[in-house]
Every structure is written in structure tokens, then in C-alpha cells.
C-alpha positions as CSV (number, residue, x, y, z in Angstrom):
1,X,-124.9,-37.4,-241.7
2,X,-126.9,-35.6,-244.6
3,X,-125.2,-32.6,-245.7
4,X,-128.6,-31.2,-246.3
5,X,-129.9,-32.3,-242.4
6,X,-126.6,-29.9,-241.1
7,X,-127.8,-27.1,-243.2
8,X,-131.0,-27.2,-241.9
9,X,-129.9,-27.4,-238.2
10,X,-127.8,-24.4,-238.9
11,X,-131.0,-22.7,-240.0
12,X,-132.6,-23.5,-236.9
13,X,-129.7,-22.8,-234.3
14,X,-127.2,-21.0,-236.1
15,X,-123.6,-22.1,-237.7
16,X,-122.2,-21.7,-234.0
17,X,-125.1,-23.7,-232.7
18,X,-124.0,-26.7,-234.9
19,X,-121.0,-28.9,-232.9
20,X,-120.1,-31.3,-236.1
21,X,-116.3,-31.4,-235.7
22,X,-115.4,-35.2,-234.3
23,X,-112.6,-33.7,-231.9
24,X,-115.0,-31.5,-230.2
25,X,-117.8,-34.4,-230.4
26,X,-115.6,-36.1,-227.9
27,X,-116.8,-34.0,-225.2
28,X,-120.1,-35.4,-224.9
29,X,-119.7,-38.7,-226.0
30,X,-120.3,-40.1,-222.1
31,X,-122.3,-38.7,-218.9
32,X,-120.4,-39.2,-215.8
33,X,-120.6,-42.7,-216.3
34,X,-117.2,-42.9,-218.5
35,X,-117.5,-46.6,-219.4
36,X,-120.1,-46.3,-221.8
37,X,-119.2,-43.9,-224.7
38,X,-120.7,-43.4,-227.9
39,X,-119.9,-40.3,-230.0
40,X,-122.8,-38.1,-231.8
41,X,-123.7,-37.7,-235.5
42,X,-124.0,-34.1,-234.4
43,X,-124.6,-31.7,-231.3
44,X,-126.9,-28.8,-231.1
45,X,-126.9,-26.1,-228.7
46,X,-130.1,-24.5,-228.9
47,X,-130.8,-21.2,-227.0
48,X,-134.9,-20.9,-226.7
49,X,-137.5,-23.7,-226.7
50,X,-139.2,-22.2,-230.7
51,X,-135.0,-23.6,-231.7
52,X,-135.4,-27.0,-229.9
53,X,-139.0,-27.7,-231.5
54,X,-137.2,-26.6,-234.9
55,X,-134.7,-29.3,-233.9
56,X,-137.2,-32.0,-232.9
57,X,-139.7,-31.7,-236.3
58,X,-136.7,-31.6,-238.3
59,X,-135.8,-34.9,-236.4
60,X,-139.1,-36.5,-236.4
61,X,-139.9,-35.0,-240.1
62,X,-136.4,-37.4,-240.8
63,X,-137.0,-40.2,-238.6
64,X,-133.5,-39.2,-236.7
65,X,-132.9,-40.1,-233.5
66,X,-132.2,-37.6,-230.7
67,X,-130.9,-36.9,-227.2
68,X,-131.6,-34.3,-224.8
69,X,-128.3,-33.9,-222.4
70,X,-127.8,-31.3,-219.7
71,X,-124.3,-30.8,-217.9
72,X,-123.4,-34.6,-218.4
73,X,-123.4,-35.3,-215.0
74,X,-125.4,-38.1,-215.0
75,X,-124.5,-41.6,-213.9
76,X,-126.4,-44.0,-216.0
77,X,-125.5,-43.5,-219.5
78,X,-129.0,-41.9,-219.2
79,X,-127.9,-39.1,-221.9
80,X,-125.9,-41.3,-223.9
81,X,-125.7,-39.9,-227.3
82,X,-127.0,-41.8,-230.7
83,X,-124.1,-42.2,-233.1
84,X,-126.6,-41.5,-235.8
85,X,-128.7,-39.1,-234.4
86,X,-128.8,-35.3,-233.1
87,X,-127.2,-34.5,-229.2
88,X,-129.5,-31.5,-228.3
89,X,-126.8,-29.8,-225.4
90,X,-129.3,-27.5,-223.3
91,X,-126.5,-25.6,-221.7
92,X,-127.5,-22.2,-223.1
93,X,-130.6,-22.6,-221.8
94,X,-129.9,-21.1,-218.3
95,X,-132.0,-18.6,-217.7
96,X,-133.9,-17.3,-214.6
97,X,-137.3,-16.7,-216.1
98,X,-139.7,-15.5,-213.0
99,X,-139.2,-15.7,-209.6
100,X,-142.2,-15.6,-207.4
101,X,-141.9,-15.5,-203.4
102,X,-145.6,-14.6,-202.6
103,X,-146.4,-17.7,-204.0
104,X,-143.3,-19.7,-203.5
105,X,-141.9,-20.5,-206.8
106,X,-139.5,-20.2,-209.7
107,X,-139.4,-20.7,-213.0
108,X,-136.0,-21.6,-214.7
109,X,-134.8,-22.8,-218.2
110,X,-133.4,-26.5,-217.9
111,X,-129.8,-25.5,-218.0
112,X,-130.1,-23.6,-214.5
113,X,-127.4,-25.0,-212.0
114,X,-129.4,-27.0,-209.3
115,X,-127.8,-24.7,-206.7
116,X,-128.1,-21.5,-208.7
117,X,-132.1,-21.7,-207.8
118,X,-130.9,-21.3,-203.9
119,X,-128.4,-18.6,-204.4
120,X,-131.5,-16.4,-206.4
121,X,-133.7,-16.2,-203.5
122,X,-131.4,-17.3,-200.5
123,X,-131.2,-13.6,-199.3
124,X,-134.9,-13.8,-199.2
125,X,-135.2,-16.6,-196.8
126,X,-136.0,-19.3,-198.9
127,X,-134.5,-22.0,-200.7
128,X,-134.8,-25.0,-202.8
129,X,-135.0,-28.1,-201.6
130,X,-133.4,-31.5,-203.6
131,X,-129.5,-31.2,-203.2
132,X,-127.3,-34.2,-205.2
133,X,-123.8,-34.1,-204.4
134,X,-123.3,-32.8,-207.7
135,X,-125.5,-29.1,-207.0
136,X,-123.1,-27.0,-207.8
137,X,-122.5,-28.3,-211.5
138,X,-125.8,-30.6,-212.4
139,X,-128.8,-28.7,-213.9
140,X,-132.2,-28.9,-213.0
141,X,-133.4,-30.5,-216.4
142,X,-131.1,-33.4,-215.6
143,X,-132.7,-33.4,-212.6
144,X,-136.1,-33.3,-213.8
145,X,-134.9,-36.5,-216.3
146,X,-133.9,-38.8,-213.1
147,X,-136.2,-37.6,-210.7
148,X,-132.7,-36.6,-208.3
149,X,-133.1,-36.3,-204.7
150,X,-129.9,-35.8,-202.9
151,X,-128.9,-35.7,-199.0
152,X,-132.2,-34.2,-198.4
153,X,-134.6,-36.5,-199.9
154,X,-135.3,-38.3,-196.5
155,X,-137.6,-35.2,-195.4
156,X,-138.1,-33.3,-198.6
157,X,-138.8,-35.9,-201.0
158,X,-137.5,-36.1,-204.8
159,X,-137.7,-33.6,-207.4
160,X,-141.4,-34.7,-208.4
161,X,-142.0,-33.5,-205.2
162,X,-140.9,-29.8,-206.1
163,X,-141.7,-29.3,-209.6
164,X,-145.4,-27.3,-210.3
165,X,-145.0,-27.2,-214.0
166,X,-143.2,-27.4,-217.4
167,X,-142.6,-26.9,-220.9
168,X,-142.2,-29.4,-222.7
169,X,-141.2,-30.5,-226.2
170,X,-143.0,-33.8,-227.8
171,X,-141.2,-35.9,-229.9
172,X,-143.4,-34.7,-233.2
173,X,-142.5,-31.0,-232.3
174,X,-145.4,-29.6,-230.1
175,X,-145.1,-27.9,-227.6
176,X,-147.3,-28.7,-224.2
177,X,-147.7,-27.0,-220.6
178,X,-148.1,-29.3,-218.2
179,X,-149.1,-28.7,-214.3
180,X,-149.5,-25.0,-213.6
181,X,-148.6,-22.8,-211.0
182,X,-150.8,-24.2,-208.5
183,X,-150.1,-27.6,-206.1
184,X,-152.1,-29.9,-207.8
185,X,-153.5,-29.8,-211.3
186,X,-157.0,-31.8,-212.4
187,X,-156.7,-34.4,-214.8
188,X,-154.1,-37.2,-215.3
189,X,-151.1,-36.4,-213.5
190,X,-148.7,-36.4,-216.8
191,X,-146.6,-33.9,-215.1
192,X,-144.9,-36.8,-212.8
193,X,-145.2,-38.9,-215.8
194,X,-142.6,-36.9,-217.6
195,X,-140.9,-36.5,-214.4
196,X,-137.9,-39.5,-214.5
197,X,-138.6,-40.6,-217.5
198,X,-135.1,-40.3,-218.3
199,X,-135.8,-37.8,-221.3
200,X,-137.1,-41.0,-222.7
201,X,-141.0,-38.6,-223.5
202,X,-139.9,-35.5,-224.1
203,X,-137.2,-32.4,-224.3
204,X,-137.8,-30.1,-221.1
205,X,-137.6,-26.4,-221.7
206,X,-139.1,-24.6,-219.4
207,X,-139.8,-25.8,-215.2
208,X,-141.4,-23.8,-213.1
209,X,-140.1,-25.0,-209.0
210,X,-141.8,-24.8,-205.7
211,X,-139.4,-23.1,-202.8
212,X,-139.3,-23.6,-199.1
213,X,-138.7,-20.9,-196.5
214,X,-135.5,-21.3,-194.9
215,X,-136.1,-23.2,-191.3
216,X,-135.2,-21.5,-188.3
217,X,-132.7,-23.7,-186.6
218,X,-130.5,-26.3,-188.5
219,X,-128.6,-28.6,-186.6
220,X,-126.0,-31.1,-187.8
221,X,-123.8,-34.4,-186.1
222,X,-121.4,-36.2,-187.3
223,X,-120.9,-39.5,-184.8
224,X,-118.6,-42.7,-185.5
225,X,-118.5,-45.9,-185.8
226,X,-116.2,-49.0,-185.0
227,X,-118.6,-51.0,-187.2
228,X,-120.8,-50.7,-190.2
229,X,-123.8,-52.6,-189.0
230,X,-123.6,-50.3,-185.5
231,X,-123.6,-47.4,-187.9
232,X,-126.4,-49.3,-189.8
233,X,-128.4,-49.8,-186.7
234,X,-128.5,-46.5,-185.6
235,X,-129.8,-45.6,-188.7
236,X,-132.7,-47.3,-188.2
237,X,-133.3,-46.9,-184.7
238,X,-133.6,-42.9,-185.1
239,X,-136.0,-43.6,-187.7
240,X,-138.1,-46.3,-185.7
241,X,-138.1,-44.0,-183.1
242,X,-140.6,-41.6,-184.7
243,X,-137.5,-38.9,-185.7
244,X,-137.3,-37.7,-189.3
245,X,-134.2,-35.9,-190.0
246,X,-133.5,-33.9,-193.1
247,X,-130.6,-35.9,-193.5
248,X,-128.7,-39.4,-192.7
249,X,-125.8,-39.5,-194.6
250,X,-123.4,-42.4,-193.7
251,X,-120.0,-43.1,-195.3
252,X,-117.8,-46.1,-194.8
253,X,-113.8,-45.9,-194.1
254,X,-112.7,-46.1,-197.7
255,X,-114.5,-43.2,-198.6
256,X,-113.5,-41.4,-195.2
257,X,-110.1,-42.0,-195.8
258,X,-110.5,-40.5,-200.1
259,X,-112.6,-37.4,-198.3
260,X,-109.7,-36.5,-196.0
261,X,-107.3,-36.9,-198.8
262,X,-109.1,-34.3,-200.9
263,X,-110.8,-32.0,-199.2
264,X,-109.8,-32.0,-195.2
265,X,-113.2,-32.3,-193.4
266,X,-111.8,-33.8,-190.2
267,X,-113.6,-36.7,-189.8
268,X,-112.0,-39.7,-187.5
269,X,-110.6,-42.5,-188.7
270,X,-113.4,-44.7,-188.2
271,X,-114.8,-47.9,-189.6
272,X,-118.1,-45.6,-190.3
273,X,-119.5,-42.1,-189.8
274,X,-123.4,-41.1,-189.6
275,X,-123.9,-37.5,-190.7
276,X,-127.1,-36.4,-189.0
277,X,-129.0,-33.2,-189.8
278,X,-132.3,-31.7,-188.2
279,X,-133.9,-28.7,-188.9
280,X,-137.4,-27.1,-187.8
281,X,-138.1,-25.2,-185.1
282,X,-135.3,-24.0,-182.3
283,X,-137.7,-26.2,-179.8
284,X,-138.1,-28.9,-181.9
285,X,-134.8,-29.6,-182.9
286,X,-132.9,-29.3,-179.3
287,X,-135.3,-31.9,-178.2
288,X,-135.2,-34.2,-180.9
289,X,-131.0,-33.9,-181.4
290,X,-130.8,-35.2,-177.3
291,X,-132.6,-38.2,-178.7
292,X,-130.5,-38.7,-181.9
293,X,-127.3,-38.5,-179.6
294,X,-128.7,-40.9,-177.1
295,X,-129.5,-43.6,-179.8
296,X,-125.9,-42.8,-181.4
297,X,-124.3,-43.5,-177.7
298,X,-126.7,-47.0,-177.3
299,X,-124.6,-48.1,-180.8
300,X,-121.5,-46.9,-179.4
301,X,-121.0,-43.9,-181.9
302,X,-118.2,-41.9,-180.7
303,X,-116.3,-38.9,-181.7
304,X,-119.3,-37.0,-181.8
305,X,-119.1,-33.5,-183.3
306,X,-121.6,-31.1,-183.4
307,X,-121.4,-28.1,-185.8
308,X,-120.8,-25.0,-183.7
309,X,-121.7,-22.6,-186.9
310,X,-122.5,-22.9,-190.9
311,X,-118.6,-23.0,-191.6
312,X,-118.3,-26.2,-189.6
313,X,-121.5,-27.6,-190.8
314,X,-120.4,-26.4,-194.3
315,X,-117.1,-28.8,-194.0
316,X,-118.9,-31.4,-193.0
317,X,-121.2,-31.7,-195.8
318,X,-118.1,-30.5,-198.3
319,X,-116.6,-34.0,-196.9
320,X,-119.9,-35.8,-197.7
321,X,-120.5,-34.2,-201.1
322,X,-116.8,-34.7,-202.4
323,X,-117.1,-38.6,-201.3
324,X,-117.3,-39.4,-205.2
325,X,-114.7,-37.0,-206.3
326,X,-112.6,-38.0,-204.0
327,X,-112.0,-41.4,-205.3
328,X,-110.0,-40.3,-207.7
329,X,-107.5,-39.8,-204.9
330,X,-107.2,-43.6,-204.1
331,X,-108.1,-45.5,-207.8
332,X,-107.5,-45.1,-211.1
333,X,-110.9,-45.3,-212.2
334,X,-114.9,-47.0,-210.0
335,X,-118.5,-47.7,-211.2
336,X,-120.6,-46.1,-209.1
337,X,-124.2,-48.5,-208.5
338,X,-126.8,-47.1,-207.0
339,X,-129.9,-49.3,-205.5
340,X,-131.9,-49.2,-202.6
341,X,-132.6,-51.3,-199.8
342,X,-135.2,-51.2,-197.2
343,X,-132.9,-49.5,-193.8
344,X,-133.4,-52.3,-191.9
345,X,-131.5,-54.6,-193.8
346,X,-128.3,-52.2,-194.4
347,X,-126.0,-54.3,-191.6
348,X,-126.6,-57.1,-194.1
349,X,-126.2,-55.8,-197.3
350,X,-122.8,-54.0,-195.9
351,X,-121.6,-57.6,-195.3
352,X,-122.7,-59.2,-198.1
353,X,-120.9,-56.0,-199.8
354,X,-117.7,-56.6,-197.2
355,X,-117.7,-60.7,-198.0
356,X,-117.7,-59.5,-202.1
357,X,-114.9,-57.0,-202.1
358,X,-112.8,-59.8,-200.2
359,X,-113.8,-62.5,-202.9
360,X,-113.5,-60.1,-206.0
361,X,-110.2,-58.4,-204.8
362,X,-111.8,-55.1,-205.8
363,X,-112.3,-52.4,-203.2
364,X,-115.6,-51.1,-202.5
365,X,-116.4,-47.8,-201.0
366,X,-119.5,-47.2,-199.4
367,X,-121.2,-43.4,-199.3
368,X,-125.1,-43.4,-199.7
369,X,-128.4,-41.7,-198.5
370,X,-128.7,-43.6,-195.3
371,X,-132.4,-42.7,-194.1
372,X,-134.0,-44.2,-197.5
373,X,-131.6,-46.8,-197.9
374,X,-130.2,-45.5,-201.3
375,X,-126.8,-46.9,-201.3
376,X,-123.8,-45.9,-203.7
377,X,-121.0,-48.8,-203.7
378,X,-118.0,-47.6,-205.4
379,X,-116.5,-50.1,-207.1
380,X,-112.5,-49.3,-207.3
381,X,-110.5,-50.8,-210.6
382,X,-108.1,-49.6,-212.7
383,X,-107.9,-49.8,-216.7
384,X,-104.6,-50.7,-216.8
385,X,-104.8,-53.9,-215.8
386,X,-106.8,-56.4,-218.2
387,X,-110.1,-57.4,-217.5
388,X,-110.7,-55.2,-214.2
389,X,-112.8,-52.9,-215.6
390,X,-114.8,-55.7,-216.9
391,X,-114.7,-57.5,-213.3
392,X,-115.9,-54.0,-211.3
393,X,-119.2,-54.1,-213.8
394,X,-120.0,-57.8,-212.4
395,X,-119.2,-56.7,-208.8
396,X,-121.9,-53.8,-209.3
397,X,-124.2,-56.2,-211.2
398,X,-123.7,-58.3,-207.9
399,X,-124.1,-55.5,-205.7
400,X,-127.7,-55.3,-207.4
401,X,-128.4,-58.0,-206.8
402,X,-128.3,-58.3,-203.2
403,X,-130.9,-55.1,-203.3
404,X,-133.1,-56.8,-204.8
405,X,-132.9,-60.2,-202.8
406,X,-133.9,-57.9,-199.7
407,X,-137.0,-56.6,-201.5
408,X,-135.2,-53.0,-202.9
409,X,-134.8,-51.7,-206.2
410,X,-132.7,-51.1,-209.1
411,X,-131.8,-47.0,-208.7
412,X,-132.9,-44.3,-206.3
413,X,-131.8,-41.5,-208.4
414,X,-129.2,-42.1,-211.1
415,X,-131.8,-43.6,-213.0
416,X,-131.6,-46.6,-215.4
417,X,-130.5,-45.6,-218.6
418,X,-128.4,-47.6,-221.0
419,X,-126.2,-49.0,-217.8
420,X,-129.1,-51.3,-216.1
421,X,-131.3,-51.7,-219.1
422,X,-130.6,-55.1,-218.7
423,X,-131.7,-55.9,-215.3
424,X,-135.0,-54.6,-215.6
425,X,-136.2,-57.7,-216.1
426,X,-134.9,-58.6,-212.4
427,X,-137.8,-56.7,-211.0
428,X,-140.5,-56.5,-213.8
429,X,-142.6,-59.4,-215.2
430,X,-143.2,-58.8,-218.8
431,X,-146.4,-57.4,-218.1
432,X,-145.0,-55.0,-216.1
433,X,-142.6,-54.0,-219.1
434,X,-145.0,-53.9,-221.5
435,X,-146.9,-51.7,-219.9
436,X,-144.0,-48.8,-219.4
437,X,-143.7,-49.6,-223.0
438,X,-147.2,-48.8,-223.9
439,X,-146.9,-45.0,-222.2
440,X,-143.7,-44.7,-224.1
441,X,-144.9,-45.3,-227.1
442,X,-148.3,-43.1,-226.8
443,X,-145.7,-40.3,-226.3
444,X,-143.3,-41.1,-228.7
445,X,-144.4,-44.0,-231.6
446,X,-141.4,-43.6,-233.4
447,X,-138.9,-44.5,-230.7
448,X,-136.8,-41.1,-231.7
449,X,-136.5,-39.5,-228.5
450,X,-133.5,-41.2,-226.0
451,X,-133.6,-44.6,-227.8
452,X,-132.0,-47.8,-225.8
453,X,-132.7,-46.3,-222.8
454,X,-134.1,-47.6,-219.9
455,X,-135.7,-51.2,-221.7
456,X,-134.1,-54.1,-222.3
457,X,-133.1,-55.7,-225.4
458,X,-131.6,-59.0,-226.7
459,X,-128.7,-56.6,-227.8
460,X,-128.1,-55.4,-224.5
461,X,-128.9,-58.0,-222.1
462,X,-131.0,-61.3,-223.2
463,X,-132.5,-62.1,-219.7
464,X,-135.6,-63.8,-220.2
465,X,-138.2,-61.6,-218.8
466,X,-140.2,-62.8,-216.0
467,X,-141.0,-62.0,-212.4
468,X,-138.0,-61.3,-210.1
469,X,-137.1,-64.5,-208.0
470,X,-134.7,-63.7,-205.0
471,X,-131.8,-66.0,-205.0
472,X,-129.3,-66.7,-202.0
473,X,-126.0,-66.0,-202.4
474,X,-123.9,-69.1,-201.0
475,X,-120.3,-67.5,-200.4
476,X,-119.1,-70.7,-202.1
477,X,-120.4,-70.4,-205.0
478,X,-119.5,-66.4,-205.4
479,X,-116.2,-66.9,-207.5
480,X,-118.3,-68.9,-210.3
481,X,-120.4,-66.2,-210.4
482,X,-118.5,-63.6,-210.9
């Protein structure tokens, strides 16, 4: 890179700001994703939004590519770093800027821990609603990036759902506000277009947060299951019943198994578990949790345990939340996926899932957001052995796949980013593409900002764009394919 580029990002951030030194350049070189890698030219560490518009001009003024990344865990490639262009790490960024309860609100830098917004006003009552398994360690401008939900999402929606406003930086260095500290702004809504766009518009420097008053009973079952499809069914009989829970978690015996291994939650050894979690009022949630056990019991859950106080219901959830972890415990190495399905089709897609693990010879563990149908296959492999890690990308290709052949879709939260570029055309006609394309470019003409992300190209994929066509999958015709 230009000597004369360095000096000037020096300038901007400071020598110690400036991460040029290829040994320490490894440590951003993937997200959480590990099997796409690609090393920067150079990594910033700005510490105020006037140093990342500094960085941005300098970038546009030089027609260099950049990246915005947060805490890297991401699981998309979506902050995968240009080998030629600038990494802009947003980890100093982590400041508390305003908290206000009267109106039910905060205002954080993007390099706030997603969980760090709850522990600043928990002792106030309130609380912050989108929870990914990662909380404790992901930040809330990686959040913003992939729109994140979390176990919670079934009630409380996605981050778009909780974000009033932000600061933004523009890929030609200005700076804009967008939304405000009220509910809804007039105008176009360009506040939830920047929202999941996969830092693909913009670098996010300042997001001011709705909050939510802590609910005055919180009740939480874990049942299980001898079967995947009665665990399935359940799920969707508490939902066609008229019952929204703040959570349906459900994880399969693989993953049960790698939880217990780690962390100890004391879950049974069960072909499935449904993790089931109301809250509201005391009223409405006694009534509502004899109904959830009652359709449990009609699927013949058993086992069922019902947290007696937070540090059982704490376990619980630290079994849940470690599922991913936890792998690590029984593989060398998985690709997460992540699609979505419509609920009433999750017996089927678990056995199309079952039928391609048997076929592949790869193990698949199954943890997801059960209530919205946002699965998360883990496809196990190891490195060692010569073309498995190539295999388990086919298997989660596959697993895609089926999503869409039930009318779903490519992510629910991870995002797109460099790793499913190319099967965007799966769901999109060319139309459709073109026109995400023409937003993109009305924010950023020059392509600098988070480049090969998200689209396709003939590099990446070379599907021919066109409207998605479901296609059957005969079991007979599964080896070839894979």
C-alpha cells in the first residue's frame, strides 16, 4: 500500500491507530466464519466518528476500498476484509453516549457490547430487547449491519425494530442523521434502509436504541422430545393456537449432547428439546403456560422442567446460547447455514436435513429460532481429512436449498455477505437484483464501501440469474449432487 496513504492514516488516527504489521493483520483476516479469509492492506482503529470520516474521504479521495468490522463475530464473511483496501476496526468506539429512561432510549457508539446496553439500565427496570447467542461479545453496530434478532425475535422483532436513529458515515465522507429520537420519522424510511445492509451504504457511528420496561413475570420450559417432527409440531401448534411466546428455541440431540459436554445445563438425553419462554403479565402468563404444557403433552414432550428461579432459567438459556460453542467439543471444525422456513414445514425440512447427513456422512446439528423458523444446521467436518471441508460447504449449500423449495429464504440474521453471494440468484430474478443494485449504487457509486458483498458475480458464483424455480430433491439422485 502507498507509503504516502499510511502516513496520512496516521494523521487521521494516530501511529497506534494504524495496524500495518502482517502478523498482527492475521487477526482480522475472517469473521466468525473461519473458512473465508483474506488479510487487509491495513487496519484502522479509529476512536470518534470526525477520525472515521477522515478515513473514509481519504479512501474515497483514493478510490480505496474499505470495510467497516465490529467484534468479528459475524457469520457470513459479511466483514471480510479487502486485501487492498482499509479494515476500519470500530472497537474503540464503545461508548455510552446518553441514556434516556423518560423517553425510553439509549444512545451508544457502534462498538457497545449488545448486552452491555442491558447491564446500563437493568437496575432501572428496563432492558434491551434483540439477544443473539453471541450478546455478550457481538456489538451493536454489527448488529445494526445484519439486522440480528436472537432468541427473542419471535415477540420483539429484529434490530430494525429497536433502533430510533443514527450516525452515519457516507462513502464520500459526510456525515448524516438519520431517524431521530422519536418512533417514526417523516420522509423515506432510509433509516431501515441502512439497517442490514451489511455495511454495504455506510460506516455506523453513532445509534441511538429504544428500551423496554422489564415484564413482570417471566416464565420459562424446557420439554422433550423422542422425535424432531413431534418437537416440530408442537412448535407450531402453540403458535396456531393464538400463543406468542418471547421465545421457541429448539435444539436437536447432537447439539444437546455438545451443550452438556461444555457447559452442564441438564437437559435429557432426548432426540429434541423445545425451550419455551413467556413473559407479560403474572395473569397472563400462568394461563397461557397451562396451554403451552397441554400442547407439549398432546406431542408427547416429556421431561418437562420448569425454571423455579433466574438461576435455573439462566442455565437453561446458557445451554441454548453455548449450542455453537459447544461444537467445538464434538468436531474439529462446522459451517454454520442459516435460512428460514415457514414453521409448518420444520418436520420436513428436519428430514430432508436427517436423510442428507446419512447420504453425505457428515453430521448435522440442529439449534435454531424455532417460532420464526430460522434454522442453524451445523455442518460437522474436519480439515484434516481432504476434501471435507469442501463437502460440508455443499451440504450447507443443500441445506439452502431445501429452504427455499418450501417457500423460505436465504438468512434470517447472519446475513449474506461474501458466503451466499452466490445464491442470490436462487431467490431474485434479475430485476429484483438490479434493483438492490440501484440503491447501492445511489449511496455508494464507487463501489468502495464493503465491496463483493452481498451480490453475485461470475467470480463468485456464475448462476444465471433468473426467478427461483423449486426443485424436488429425489433421494436417488442426492450423491450426484453433492
Amino acid at each position: 500500500m502507498d507509503q504516502l496513504f499510511l502516513l496520512e492514516l496516521e494523521d487521521i488516527v494516530g501511529v497506534d491507530g494504524v495496524v500495518r504489521d502482517q502478523a498482527e493483520l492475521i487477526t482480522y483476516e475472517s469473521d466468525g466464519l473461519v473458512s473465508h479469509r483474506s488479510r487487509p492492506g491495513v487496519a484502522v482503529l479509529p476512536e470518534t466518528a470526525e477520525q472515521v470520516q477522515g478515513v473514509v474521504r481519504l479512501c474515497h479521495r483514493s478510490g480505496v476500498p474499505f470495510v467497516a468490522r465490529g467484534q468479528g463475530t459475524g457469520l457470513s464473511a459479511g466483514a471480510l476484509p479487502h486485501p487492498k483496501g482499509v479494515l476500519i476496526v470500530m472497537t474503540r468506539m464503545n461508548r455510552v453516549l446518553d441514556i434516556d429512561l423518560a423517553n425510553r432510549r439509549i444512545t451508544v457508539e457502534p462498538g457497545v457490547m449488545n448486552l452491555d446496553v442491558t447491564r446500563r439500565v437493568s437496575g432501572d427496570g428496563y432492558y434491551y430487547a434483540p439477544d443473539p447467542s453471541s450478546q455478550s461479545i457481538c456489538s451493536i453496530g454489527g448488529n445494526f449491519a445484519e439486522n440480528s434478532g436472537g432468541a427473542h425475535c419471535l415477540k420483539y422483532g429484529f434490530t430494525v425494530h429497536h433502533v430510533l436513529g443514527a450516525e452515519a458515515v457516507l462513502p464520500d465522507g459526510e456525515i448524516v442523521h438519520l431517524g431521530g429520537d422519536a418512533l417514526d420519522s417523516p420522509g423515506l424510511d432510509l433509516l431501515g434502509v441502512l439497517v442490514g445492509s451489511e455495511g454495504t451504504l455506510a460506516v455506523v457511528t453513532k445509534v441511538t436504541l429504544g428500551l423496554l420496561r422489564c415484564p413482570e413475570s417471566v416464565r420459562t420450559l424446557l420439554a422433550a422430545f423422542d422425535s424432531t417432527d413431534s418437537a416440530g409440531n408442537a412448535v407450531s401448534d402453540i403458535i396456531s393456537a393464538g400463543i406468542i411466546p418471547a421465545a421457541i428455541e429448539m435444539m436437536d440431540r447432537t447439539t444437546i449432547r455438545a451443550a452438556e459436554a461444555a457447559v452442564h445445563p441438564g437437559f435429557p438425553d432426548a432426540e429434541a428439546v423445545l425451550i419455551v419462554e413467556l413473559d407479560g403479565s403474572e395473569t397472563e402468563v400462568a394461563a397461557l403456560f397451562e396451554q403451552i404444557e397441554t400442547v407439549c403433552s398432546q406431542n408427547k414432550g416429556w421431561g418437562v422442567q420448569v425454571a423455579r428461579d433466574e438461576e435455573q432459567r439462566g442455565r437453561i438459556w446458557m445451554g441454548r446460547k453455548a449450542a455453537f460453542a459447544a461444537m467445538g467439543r464434538i468436531t474439529p471444525s462446522y459451517y454454520v447455514q442459516d435460512g428460514v422456513i415457514p414453521r409448518s414445514t420444520l418436520p420436513e425440512v428436519l428430514r430432508r436435513i436427517r436423510e442428507l447427513e446419512q447420504d453425505s456422512g457428515l453430521t448435522i446439528g440442529n439449534v435454531f429460532h424455532a417460532g420464526d423458523g430460522n434454522l442453524h444446521p451445523l455442518v460437522c467436518y474436519d480439515d484434516g481429512v481432504e476434501g471435507q471441508a469442501e463437502l460440508a460447504e455443499r451440504v450447507a449449500s443443500e441445506i439452502l436449498s431445501y429452504c427455499l423449495d418450501v417457500g423460505g429464504s436465504l438468512t434470517g440474521e447472519h446475513g449474506i455477505g461474501a458466503d451466499k453471494a452466490c445464491h442470490m440468484p436462487k431467490m431474485f430474478s434479475e430485476n429484483d437484483l438490479a434493483t438492490m443494485q440501484l440503491v447501492r449504487t445511489a449511496f455508494d457509486p464507487g463501489q468502495l464501501c464493503n465491496p463483493d458483498k452481498l451480490f453475485p458475480t461470475p467470480r463468485l458464483c456464475g448462476e444465471v440469474p433468473g426467478p427461483y424455480r423449486p426443485h424436488p430433491v429425489e433421494a436417488a439422485g442426492l450423491a450426484e449432487r453433492l
